[in-house]
LUMKEKE-741925 format. One record per residue (C-alpha): x, y, z. Coordinates in steps of 0.001 Angstrom, whole numbers. Example, Ala and Ser with C-alpha at 12.3 -4.5 7.8 and 13.67 -1.06 7.14 Angstrom:
2
<rec><px>12300</px><py>-4500</py><pz>7800</pz></rec>
<rec><px>13670</px><py>-1060</py><pz>7140</pz></rec>
***
This chain:
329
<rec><px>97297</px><py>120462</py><pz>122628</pz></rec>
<rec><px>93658</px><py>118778</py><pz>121991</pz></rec>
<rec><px>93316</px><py>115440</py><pz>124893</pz></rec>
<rec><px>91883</px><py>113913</py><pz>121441</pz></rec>
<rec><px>95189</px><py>114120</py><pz>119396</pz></rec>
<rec><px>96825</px><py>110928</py><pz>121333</pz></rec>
<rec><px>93941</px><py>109114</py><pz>120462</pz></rec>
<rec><px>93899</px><py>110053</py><pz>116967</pz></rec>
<rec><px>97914</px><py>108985</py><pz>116798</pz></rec>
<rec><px>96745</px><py>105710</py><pz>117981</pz></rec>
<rec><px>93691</px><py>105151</py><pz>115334</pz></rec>
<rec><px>96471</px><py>106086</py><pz>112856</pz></rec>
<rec><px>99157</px><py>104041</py><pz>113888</pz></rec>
<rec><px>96558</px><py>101263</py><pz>114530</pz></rec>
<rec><px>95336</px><py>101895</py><pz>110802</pz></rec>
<rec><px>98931</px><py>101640</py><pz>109149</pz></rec>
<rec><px>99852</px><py>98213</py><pz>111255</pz></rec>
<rec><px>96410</px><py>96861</py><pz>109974</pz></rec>
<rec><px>97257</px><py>98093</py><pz>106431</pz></rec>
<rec><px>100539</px><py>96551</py><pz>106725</pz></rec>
<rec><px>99690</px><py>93330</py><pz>108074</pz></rec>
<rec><px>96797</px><py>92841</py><pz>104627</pz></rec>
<rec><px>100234</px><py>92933</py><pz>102161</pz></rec>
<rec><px>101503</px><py>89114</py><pz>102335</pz></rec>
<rec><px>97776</px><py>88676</py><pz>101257</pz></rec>
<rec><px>97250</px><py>90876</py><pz>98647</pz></rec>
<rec><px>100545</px><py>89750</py><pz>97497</pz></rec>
<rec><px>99467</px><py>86438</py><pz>97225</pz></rec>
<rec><px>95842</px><py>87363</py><pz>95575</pz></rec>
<rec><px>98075</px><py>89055</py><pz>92999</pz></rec>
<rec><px>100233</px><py>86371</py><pz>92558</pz></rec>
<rec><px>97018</px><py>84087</py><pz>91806</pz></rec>
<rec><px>94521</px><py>86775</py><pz>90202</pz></rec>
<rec><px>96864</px><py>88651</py><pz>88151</pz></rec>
<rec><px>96671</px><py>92562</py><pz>87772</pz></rec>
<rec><px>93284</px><py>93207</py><pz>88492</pz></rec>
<rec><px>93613</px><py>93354</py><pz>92207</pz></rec>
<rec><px>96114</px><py>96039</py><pz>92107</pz></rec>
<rec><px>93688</px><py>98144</py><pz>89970</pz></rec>
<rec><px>90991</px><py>97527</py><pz>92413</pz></rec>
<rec><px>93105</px><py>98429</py><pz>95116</pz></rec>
<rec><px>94683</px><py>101940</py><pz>93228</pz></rec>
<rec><px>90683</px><py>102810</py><pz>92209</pz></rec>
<rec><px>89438</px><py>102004</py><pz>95898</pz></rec>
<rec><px>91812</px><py>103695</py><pz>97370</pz></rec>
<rec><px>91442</px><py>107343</py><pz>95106</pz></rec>
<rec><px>87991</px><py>106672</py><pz>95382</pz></rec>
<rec><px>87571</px><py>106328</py><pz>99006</pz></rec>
<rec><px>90489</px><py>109290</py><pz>99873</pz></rec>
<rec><px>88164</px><py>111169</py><pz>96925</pz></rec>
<rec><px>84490</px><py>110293</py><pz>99120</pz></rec>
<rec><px>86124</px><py>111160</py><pz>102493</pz></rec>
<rec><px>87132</px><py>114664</py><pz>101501</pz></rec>
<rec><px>83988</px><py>115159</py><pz>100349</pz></rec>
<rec><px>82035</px><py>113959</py><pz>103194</pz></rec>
<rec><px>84041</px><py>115234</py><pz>105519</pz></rec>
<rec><px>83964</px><py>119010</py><pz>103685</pz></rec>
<rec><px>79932</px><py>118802</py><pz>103736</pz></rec>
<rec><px>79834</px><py>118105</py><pz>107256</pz></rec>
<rec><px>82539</px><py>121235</py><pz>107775</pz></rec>
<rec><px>85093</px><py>118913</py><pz>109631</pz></rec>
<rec><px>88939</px><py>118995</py><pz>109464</pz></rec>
<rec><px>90044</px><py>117490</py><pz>106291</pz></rec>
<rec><px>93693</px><py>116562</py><pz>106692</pz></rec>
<rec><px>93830</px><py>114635</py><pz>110583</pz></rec>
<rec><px>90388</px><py>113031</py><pz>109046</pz></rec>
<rec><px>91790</px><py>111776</py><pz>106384</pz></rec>
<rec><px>95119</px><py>110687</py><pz>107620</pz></rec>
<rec><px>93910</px><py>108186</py><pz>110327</pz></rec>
<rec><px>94042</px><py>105887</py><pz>107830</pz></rec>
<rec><px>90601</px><py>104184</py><pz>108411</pz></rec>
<rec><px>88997</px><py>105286</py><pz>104620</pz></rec>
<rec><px>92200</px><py>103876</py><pz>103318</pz></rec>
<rec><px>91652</px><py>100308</py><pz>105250</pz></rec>
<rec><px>87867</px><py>100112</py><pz>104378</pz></rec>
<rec><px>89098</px><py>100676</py><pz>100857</pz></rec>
<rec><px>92121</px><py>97870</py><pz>101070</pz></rec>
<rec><px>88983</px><py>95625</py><pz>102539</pz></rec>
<rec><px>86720</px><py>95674</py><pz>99642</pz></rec>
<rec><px>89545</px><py>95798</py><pz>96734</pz></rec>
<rec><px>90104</px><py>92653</py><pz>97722</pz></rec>
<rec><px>86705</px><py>90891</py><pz>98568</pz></rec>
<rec><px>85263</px><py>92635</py><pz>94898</pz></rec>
<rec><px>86118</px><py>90668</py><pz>92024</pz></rec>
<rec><px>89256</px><py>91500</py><pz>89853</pz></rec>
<rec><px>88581</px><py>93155</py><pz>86853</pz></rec>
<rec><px>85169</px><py>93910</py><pz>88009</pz></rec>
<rec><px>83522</px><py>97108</py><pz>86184</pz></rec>
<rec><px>85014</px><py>100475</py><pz>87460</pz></rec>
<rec><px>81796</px><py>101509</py><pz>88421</pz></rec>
<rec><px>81518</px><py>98475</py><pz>90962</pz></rec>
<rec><px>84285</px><py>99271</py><pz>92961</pz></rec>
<rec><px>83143</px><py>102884</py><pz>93249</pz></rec>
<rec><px>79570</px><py>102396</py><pz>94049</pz></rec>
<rec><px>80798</px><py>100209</py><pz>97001</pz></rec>
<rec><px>83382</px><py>102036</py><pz>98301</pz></rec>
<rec><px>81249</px><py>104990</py><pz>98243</pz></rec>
<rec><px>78636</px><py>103717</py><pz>99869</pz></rec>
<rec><px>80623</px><py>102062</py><pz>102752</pz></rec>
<rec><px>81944</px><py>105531</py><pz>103808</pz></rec>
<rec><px>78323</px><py>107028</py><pz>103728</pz></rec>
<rec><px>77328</px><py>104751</py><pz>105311</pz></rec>
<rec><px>79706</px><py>105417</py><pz>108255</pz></rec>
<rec><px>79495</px><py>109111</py><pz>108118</pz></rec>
<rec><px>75518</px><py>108534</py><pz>107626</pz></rec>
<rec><px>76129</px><py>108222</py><pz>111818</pz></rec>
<rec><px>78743</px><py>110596</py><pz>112705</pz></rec>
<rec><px>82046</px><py>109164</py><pz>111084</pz></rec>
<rec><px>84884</px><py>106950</py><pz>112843</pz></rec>
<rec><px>83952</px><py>105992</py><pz>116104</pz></rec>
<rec><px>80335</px><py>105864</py><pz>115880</pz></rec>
<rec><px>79068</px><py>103516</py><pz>113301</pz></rec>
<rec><px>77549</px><py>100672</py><pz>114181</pz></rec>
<rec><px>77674</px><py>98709</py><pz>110781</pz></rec>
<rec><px>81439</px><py>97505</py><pz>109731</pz></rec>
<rec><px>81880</px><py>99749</py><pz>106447</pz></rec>
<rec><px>83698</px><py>97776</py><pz>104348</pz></rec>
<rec><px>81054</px><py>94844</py><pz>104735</pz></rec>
<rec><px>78054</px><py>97535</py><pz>104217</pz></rec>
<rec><px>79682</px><py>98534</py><pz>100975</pz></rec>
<rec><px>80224</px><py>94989</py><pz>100224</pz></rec>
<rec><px>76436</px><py>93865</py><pz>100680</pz></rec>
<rec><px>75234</px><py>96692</py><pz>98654</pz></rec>
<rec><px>76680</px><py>95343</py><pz>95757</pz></rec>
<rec><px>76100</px><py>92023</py><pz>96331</pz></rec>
<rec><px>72605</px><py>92592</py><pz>96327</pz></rec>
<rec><px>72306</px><py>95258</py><pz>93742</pz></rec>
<rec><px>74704</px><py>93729</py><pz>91170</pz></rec>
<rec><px>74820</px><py>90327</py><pz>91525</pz></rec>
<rec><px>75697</px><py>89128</py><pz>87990</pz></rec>
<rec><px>78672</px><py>91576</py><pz>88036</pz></rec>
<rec><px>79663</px><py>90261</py><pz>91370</pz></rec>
<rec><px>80000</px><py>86707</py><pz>90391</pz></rec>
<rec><px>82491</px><py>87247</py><pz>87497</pz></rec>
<rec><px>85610</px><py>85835</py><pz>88924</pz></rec>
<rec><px>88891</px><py>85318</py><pz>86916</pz></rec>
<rec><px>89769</px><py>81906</py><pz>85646</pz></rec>
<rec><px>93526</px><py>82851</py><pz>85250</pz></rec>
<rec><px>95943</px><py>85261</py><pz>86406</pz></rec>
<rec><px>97703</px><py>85421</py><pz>83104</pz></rec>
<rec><px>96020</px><py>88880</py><pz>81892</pz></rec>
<rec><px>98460</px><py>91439</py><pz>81138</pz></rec>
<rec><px>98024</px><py>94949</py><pz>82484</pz></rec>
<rec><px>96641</px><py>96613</py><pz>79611</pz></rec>
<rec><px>93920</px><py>93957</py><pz>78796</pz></rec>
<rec><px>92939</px><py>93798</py><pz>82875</pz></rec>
<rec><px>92464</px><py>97494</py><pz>82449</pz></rec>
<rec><px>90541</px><py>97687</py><pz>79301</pz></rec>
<rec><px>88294</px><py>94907</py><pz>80988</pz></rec>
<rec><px>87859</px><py>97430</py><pz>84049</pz></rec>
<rec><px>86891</px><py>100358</py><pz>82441</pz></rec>
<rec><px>84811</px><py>98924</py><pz>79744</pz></rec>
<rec><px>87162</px><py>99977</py><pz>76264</pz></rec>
<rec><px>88255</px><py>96829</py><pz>74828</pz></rec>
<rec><px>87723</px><py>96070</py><pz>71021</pz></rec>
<rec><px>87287</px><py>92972</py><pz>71596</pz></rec>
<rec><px>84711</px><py>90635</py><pz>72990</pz></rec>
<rec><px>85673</px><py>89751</py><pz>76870</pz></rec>
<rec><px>86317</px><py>85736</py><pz>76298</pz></rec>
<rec><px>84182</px><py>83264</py><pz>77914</pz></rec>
<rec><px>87631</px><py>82063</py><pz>79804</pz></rec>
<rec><px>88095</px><py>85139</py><pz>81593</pz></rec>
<rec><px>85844</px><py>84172</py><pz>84153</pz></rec>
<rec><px>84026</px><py>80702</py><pz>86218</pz></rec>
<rec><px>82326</px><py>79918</py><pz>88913</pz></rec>
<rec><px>84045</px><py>80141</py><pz>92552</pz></rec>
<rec><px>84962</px><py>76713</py><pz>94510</pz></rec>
<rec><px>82222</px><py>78031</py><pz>97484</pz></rec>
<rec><px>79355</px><py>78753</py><pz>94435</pz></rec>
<rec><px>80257</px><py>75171</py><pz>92592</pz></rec>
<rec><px>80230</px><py>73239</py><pz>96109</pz></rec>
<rec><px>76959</px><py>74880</py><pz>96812</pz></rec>
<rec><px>75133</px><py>73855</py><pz>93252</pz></rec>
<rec><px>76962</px><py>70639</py><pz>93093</pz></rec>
<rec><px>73891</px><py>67725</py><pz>92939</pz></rec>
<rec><px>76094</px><py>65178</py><pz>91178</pz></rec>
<rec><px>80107</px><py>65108</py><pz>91656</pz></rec>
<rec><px>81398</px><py>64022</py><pz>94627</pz></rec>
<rec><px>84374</px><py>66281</py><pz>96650</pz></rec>
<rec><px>86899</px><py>64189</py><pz>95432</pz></rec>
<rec><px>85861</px><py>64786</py><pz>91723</pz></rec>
<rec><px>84971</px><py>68128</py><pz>92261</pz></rec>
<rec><px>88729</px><py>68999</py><pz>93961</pz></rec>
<rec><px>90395</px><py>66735</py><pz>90512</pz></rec>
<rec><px>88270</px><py>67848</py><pz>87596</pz></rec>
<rec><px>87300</px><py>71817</py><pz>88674</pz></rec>
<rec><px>89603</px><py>74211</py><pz>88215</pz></rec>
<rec><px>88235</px><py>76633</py><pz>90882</pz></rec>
<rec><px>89750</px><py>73723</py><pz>93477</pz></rec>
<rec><px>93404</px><py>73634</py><pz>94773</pz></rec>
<rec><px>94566</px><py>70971</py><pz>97272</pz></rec>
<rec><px>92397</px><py>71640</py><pz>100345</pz></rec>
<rec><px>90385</px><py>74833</py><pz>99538</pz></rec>
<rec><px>89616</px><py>77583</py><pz>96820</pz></rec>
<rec><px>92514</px><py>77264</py><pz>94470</pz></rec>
<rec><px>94681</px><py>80098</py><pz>95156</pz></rec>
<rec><px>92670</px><py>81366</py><pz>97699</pz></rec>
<rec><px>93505</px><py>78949</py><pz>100194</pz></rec>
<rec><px>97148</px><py>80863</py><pz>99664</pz></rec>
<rec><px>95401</px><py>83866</py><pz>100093</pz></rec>
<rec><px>93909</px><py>82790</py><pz>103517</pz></rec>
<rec><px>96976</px><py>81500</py><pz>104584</pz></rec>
<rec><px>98620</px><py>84517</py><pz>103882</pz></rec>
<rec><px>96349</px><py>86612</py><pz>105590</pz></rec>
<rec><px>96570</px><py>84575</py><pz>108639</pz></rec>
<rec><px>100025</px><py>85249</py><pz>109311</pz></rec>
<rec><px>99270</px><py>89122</py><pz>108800</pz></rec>
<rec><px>96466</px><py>88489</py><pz>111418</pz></rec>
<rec><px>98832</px><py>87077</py><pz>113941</pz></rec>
<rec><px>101044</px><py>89353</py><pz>113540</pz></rec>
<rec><px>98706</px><py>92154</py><pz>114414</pz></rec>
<rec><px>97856</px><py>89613</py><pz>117480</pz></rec>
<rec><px>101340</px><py>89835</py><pz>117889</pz></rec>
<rec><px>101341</px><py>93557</py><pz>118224</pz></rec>
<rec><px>97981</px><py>93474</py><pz>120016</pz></rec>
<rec><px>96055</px><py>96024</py><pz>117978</pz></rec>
<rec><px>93005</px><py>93500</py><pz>119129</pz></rec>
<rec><px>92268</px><py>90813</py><pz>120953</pz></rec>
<rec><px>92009</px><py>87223</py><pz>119940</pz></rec>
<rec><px>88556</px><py>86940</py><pz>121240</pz></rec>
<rec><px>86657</px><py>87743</py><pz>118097</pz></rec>
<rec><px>89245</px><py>85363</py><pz>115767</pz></rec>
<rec><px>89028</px><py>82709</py><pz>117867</pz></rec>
<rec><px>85159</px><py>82735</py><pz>118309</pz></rec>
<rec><px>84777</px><py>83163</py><pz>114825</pz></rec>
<rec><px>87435</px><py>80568</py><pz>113374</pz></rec>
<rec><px>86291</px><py>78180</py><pz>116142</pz></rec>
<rec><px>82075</px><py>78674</py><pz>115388</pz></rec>
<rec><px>83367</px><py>77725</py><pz>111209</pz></rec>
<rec><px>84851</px><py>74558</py><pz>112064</pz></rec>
<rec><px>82652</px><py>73719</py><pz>114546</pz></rec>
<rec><px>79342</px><py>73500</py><pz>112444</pz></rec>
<rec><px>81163</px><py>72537</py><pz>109500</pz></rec>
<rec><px>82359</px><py>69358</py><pz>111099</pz></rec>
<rec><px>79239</px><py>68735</py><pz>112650</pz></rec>
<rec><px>77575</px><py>68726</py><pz>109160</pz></rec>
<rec><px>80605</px><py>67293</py><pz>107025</pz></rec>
<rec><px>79514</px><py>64144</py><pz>105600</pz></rec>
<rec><px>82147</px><py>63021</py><pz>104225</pz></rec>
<rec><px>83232</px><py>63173</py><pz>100136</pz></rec>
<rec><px>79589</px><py>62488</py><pz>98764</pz></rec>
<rec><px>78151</px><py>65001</py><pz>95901</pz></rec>
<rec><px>75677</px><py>66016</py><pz>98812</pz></rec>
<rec><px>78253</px><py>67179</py><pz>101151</pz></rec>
<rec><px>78831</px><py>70669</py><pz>102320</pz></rec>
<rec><px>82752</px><py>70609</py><pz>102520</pz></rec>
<rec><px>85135</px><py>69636</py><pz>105162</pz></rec>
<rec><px>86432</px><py>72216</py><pz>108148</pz></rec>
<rec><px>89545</px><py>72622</py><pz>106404</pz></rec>
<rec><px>87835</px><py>73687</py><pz>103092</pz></rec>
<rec><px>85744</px><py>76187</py><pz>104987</pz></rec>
<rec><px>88680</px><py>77916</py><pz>107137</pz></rec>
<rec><px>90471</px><py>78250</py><pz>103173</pz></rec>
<rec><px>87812</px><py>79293</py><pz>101045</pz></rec>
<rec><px>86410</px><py>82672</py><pz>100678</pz></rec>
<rec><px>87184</px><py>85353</py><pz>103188</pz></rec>
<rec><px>87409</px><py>83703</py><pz>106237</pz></rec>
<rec><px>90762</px><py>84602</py><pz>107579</pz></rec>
<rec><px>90049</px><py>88249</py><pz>106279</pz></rec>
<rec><px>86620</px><py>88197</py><pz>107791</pz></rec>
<rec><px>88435</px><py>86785</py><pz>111269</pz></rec>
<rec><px>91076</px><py>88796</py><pz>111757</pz></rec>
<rec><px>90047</px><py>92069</py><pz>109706</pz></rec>
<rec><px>86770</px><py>92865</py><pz>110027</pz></rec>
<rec><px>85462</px><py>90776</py><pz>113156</pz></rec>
<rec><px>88364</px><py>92596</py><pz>114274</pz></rec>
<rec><px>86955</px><py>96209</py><pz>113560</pz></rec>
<rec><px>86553</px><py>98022</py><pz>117170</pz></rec>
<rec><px>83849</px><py>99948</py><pz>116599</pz></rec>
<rec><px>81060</px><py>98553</py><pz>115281</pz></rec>
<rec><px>82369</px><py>95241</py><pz>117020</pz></rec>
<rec><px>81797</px><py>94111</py><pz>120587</pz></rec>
<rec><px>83029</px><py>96100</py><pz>123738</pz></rec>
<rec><px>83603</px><py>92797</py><pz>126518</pz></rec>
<rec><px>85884</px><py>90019</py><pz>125551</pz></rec>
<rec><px>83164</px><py>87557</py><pz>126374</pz></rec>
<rec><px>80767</px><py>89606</py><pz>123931</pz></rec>
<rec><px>83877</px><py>89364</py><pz>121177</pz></rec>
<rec><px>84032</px><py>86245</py><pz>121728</pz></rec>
<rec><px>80297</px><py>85084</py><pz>121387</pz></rec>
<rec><px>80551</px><py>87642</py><pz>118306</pz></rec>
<rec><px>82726</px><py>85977</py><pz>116530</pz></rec>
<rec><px>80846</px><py>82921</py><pz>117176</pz></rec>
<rec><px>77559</px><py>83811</py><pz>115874</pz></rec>
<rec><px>79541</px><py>85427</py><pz>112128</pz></rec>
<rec><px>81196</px><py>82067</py><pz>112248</pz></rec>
<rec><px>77884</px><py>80107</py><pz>112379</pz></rec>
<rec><px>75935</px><py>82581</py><pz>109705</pz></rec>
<rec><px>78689</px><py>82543</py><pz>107391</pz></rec>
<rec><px>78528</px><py>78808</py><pz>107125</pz></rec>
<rec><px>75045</px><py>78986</py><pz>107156</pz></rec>
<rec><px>74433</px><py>81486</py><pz>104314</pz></rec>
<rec><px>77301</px><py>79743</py><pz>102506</pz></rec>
<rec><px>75444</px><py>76070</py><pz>102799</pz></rec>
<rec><px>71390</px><py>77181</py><pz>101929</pz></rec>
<rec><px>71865</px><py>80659</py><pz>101247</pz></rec>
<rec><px>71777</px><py>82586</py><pz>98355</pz></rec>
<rec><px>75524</px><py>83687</py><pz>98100</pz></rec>
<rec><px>78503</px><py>81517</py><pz>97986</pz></rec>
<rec><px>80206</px><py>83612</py><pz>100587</pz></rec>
<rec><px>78374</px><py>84614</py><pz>103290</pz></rec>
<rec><px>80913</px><py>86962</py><pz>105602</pz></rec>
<rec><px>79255</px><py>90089</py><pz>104678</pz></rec>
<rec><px>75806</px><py>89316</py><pz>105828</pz></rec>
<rec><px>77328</px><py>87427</py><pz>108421</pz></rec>
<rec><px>78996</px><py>90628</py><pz>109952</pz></rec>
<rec><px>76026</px><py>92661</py><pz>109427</pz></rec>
<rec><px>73646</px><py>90814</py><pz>111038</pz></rec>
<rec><px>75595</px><py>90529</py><pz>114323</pz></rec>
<rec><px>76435</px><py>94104</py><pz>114458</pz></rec>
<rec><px>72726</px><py>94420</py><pz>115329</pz></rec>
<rec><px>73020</px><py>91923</py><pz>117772</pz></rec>
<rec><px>75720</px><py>94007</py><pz>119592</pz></rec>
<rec><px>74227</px><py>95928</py><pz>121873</pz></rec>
<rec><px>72558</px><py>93208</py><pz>123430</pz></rec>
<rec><px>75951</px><py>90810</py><pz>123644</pz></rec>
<rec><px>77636</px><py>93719</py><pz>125531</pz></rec>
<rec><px>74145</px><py>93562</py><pz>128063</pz></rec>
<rec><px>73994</px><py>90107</py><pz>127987</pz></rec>
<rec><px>77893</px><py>89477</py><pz>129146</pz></rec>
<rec><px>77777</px><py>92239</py><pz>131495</pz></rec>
<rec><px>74718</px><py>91334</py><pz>133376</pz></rec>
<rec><px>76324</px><py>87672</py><pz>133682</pz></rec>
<rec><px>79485</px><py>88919</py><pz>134927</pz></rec>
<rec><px>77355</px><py>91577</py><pz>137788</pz></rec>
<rec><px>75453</px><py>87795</py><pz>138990</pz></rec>
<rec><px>78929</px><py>86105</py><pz>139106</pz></rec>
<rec><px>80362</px><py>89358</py><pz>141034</pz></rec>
<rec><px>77397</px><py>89351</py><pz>143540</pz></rec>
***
């Protein structure tokens, strides 16, 4: 028997618990989006099983344990549901594509230093923007109209209705309502955060404790990151005026931020080795995401957020480790 099989058992098991724990909040993005995160999730997925085998037969490595860890299928789960629903097929290809290149671009599973899903996410951000800010404005789209949206062989003219701004994107333009107005008068706002997406985070909170629960990571990176949010956003909440940036409470329920804190902070590899180093991780995509979200150029800034503090890695893990040596001496 290989000494690398039990650890591949563990990635795997590891990867189906994660997969499990994302349900209650697709389940509720479905509920609120309508179809069109189910067909992002069946194209992601065939995509990114599709990519893998591939890869993986180019670089003249094992197909089947590869591709049954799981991890192509949770990078996949990832972006499904950060893309838009009913986004262009192409979209959710070209991301999920290049989010596995990306990781085998530096040796595959274990080895990349960039989260994947978040790679694959920014690349589209950047490179389609317009496409990427087509959001749904109801879930009431049948099946057969989401998927004549998706792959671009409707009859008809997409109506204007099908899609509006996010709550994060109208907070961040807003010059002239106030919070109040904007949570009573936009649609895009439910009762303390995105509407339906404050379900969403909610929901995907209680699959994050659960994998807490079962200890498949630590809390260090959550905490730091959840913590960092509401920190700076109460320390620059002013209040319901049209120039305010949101309360705490909006932030932690808007966007991805229990996704971002609890499964892709989360992600061991490209993440943090030393709890204190998770834990100051965390902090620092807390901070950028409200940053990037407040005077950036995106409404959602988790993405970036990750990326830029998986460069920053390296020298968290030095910078915790040398502390801890002075303490020990």
């Amino acid at each position: 028997m290989s000494p690398l099989e039990p650890v591949d058992e563990r990635l795997q098991q590891a990867m189906k618990l994660v997969l499990l724990a994302t349900v209650p909040g697709v389940l509720a993005l479905v509920w609120w989006q309508g179809w069109g995160v189910l067909i992002n999730l069946v194209l992601a997925g065939t995509t990114a099983l599709a990519v893998e085998a591939v890869v993986l037969k180019l670089r003249q490595r094992p197909l089947r344990s590869t591709l049954s860890d799981g991890s192509a299928l949770v990078s996949a789960t990832l972006l499904a549901v950060a893309l838009p629903p009913y986004c262009p097929w192409w979209l959710t290809v070209c991301a999920v594509a290049f989010a596995l290149l990306g990781k085998h671009l530096y040796g595959g599973v274990g080895k990349n230093p960039f989260n994947p899903a978040m790679l694959g996410l920014a690349v589209v951000l950047v490179s389609f923007p317009q496409q990427m800010a087509q959001w749904p404005a109801s879930h009431g789209i049948d099946l057969l109209a989401g998927l004549q949206h998706v792959f671009g062989f409707s009859l008809e003219p997409t109506p204007d209705a099908w899609a509006q701004a996010t709550a994060l994107d109208s907070l961040r333009i807003n010059r002239s309502l106030t919070i109040d107005e904007l949570f009573a008068r936009h649609p895009a706002f439910g009762h303390f955060g995105a509407r339906g997406v404050e379900w969403a985070n909610l929901a995907f909170l209680a699959g994050g404790l659960f994998l807490l629960q079962r200890r498949v990571f630590s809390w260090h990176a959550p905490v730091g990151m959840l913590a960092s949010l509401f920190v700076i956003s109460l320390l620059c909440w002013n209040g319901s005026g049209s120039d305010s940036h949101g309360s705490p409470l909006f932030h932690l329920l808007s966007g991805a931020s229990m996704l971002g804190a609890f499964f892709i902070v989360t992600e061991p590899v490209s993440g943090a080795r030393n709890p204190g180093a998770r834990l100051l991780f965390g902090a620092g995509v807390g901070l950028l995401t409200y940053l990037i979200r407040t005077w950036g150029g995106y409404p959602d800034g988790v993405a970036f957020a990750v990326l830029l503090m998986n460069l920053c890695v390296p020298a968290l893990d030095r910078f915790v480790a040398s502390r801890q040596e002075r303490v020990a001496s």
